[in-house]
C-alpha positions as semicolon CSV with decimal commas, in nm:
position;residue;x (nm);y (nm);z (nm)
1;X;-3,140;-1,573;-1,449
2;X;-3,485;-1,660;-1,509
3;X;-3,813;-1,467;-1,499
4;X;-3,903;-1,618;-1,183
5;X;-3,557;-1,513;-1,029
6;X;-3,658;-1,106;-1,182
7;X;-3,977;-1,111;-1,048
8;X;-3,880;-1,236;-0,694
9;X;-3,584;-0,971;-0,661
10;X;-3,826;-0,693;-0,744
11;X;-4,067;-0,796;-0,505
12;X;-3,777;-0,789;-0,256
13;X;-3,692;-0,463;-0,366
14;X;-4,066;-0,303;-0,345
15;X;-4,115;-0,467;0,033
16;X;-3,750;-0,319;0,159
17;X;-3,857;0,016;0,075
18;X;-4,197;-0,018;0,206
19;X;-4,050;-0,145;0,497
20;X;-3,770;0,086;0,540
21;X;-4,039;0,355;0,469
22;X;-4,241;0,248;0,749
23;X;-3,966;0,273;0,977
24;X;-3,873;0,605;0,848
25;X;-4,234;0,760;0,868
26;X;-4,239;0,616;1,225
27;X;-3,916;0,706;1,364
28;X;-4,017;1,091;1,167
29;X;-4,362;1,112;1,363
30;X;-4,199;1,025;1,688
31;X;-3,898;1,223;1,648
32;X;-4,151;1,539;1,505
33;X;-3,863;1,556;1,243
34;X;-4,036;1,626;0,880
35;X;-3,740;1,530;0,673
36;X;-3,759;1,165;0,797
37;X;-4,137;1,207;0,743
38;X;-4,061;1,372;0,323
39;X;-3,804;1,093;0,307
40;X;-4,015;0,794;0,419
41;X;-4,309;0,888;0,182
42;X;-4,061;0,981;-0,131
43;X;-3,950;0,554;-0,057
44;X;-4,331;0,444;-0,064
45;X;-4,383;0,645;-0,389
46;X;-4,057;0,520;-0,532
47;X;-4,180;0,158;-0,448
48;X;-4,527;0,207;-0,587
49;X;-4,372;0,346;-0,899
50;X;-4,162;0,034;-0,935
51;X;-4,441;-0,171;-0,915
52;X;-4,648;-0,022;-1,144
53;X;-4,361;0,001;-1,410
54;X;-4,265;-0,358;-1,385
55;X;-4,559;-0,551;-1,314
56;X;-4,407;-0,868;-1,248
57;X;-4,584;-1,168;-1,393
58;X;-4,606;-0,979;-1,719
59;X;-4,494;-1,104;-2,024
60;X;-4,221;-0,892;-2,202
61;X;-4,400;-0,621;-2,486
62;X;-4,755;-0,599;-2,290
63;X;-5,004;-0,852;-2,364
C-alpha cells in the first residue's frame, strides 16, 4: 500500500464522519433529542482530531 493509497483512505475516513455527523446533528435538532446532538459533535471532533494528527501529505518524522 502506498502513501497515496494512506492518504486517500483517511480522507475517506475524515469526510464519513463529517458526513455522518451532519446527519446526526440534523436528525438531533429535528428530533429535539440532545444525545444525537452530543453524539454528532463528539464525530466532528473525532474527525478534526484525525486530521490534525495525520496530516496527510506529510512526510513520515515531520519535516
Amino acid at each position: 500500500m502506498t502513501t497515496a493509497d494512506n492518504d486517500r483512505g483517511v480522507r475517506r475516513v475524515v469526510h464519513a464522519l463529517t458526513l455522518t455527523a451532519t446527519v446526526l446533528v440534523v436528525c438531533g435538532f429535528l428530533t429535539h433529542s440532545v444525545w444525537l446532538l452530543g453524539a454528532g459533535g463528539w464525530m466532528v471532533i473525532v474527525g478534526f482530531l484525525i486530521e490534525l494528527v495525520y496530516r496527510p501529505g506529510r512526510p513520515p518524522g515531520g519535516a
